[in-house]
C-alpha positions as CSV (number, residue, x, y, z in Angstrom):
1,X,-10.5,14.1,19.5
2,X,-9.6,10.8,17.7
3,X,-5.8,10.2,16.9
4,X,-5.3,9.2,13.5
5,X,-3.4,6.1,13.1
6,X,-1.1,6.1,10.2
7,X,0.1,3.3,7.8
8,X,2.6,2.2,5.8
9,X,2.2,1.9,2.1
10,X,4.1,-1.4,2.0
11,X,2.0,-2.7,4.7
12,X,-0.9,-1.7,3.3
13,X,-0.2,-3.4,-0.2
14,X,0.3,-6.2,1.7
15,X,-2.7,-6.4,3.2
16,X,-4.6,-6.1,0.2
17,X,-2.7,-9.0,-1.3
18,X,-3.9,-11.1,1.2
19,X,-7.5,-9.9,1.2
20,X,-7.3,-11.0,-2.4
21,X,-6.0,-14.5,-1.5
22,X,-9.1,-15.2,1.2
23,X,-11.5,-13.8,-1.5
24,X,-10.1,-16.0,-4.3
25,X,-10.6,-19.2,-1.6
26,X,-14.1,-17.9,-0.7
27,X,-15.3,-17.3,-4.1
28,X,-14.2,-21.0,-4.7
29,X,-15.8,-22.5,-2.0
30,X,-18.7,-20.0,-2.9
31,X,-18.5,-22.6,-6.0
32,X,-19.1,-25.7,-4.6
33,X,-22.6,-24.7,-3.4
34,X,-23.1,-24.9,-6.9
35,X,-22.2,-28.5,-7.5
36,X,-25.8,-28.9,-9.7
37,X,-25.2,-26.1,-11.6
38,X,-22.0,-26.8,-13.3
39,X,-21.5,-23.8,-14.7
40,X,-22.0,-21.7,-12.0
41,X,-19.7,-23.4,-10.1
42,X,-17.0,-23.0,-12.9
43,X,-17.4,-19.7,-13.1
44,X,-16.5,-19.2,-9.5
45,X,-13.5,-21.4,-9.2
46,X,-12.5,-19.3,-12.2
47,X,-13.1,-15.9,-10.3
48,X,-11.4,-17.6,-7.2
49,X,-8.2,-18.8,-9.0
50,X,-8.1,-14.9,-11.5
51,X,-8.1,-13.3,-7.2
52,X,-5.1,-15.5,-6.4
53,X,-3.2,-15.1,-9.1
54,X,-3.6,-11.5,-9.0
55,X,-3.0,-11.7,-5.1
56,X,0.7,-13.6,-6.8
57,X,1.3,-10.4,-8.8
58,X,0.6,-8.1,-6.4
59,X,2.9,-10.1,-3.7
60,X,5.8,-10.3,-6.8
61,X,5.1,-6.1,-7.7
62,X,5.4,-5.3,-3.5
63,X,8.4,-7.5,-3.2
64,X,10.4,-5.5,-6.2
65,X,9.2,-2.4,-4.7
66,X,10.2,-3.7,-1.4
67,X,13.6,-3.7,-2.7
68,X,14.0,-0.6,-3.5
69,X,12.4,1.4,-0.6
70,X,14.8,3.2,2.0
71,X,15.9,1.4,4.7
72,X,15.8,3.8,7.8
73,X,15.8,3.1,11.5
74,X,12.5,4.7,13.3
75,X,13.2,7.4,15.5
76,X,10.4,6.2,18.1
77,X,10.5,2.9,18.4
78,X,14.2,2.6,16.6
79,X,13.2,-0.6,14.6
80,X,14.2,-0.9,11.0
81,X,11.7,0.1,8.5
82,X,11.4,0.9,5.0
83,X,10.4,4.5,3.2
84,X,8.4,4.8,-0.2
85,X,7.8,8.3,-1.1
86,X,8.3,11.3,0.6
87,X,6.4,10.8,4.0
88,X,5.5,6.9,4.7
89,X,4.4,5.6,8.7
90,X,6.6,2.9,10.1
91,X,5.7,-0.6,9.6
92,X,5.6,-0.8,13.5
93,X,4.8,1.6,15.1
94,X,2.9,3.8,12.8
95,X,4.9,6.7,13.5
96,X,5.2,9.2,10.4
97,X,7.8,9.6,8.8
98,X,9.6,11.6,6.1
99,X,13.5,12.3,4.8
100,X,12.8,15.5,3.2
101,X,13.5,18.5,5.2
102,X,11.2,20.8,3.0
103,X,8.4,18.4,5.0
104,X,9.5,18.3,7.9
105,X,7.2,19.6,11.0
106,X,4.6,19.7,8.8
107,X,1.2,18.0,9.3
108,X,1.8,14.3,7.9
109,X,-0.6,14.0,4.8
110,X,-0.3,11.2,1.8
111,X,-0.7,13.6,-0.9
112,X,3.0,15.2,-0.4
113,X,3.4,11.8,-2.4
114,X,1.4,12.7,-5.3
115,X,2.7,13.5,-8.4
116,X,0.2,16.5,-8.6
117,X,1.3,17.9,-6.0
118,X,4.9,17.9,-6.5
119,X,3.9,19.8,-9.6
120,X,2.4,22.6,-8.3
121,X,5.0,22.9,-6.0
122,X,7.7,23.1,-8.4
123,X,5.4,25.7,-10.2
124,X,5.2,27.7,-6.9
125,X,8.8,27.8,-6.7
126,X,9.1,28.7,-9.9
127,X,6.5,31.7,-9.5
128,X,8.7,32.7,-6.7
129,X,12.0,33.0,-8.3
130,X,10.8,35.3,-11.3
């Protein structure tokens, strides 16, 4: 059986940021096969140059985010690393993670995030208590 391999939602932001940068440089380089046409090639420096600055505001978003996520220190590999959320995986080690105590020993699954189903656990609770 396969081990899944967990990560973290700031990491994975990140990543997609970057993504977004390579594409923006490819599409414009995409361009300049289109040095006849020049309005095919403008339209793909203009795609290119939309994915970077988008890549910009995803970068500035993370970053505010960033600053607000909870600095804890991993139990396995007992780096720093940050929390969003309710469960998150550390940044180096992938472990999982979570600082509620409702979670914890439970299977590690993104949706305890989830608006949803915070919800319909506050509704089960509330089913309980009447």
């Amino acid at each position: 059986m396969s081990q899944l391999v967990y990560s973290s939602k700031i990491n994975k932001i990140r990543s997609f940021a970057l993504i977004l940068i390579f594409s923006g440089i490819v599409l414009m380089y995409v361009g300049l096969l289109f040095k006849k046409t020049e309005w095919v090639m403008l339209i793909f420096f203009i795609l290119g140059i939309i994915a970077i600055v988008l890549s910009t505001v995803v970068y500035l978003w993370i970053g505010m985010l960033s600053t607000r996520a909870v600095p804890i220190i991993c139990p396995s590999c007992e780096k720093p690393t940050k929390m969003l959320g309710r469960v998150d995986a550390c940044m180096h080690c992938k472990q999982p993670l979570t600082l509620d105590k409702a979670l914890e020993g439970k299977e590690f699954d993104e949706k305890y995030n989830t608006r949803k189903y915070q919800k319909e656990l506050k509704e089960k609770q509330n089913n309980k208590s009447k």
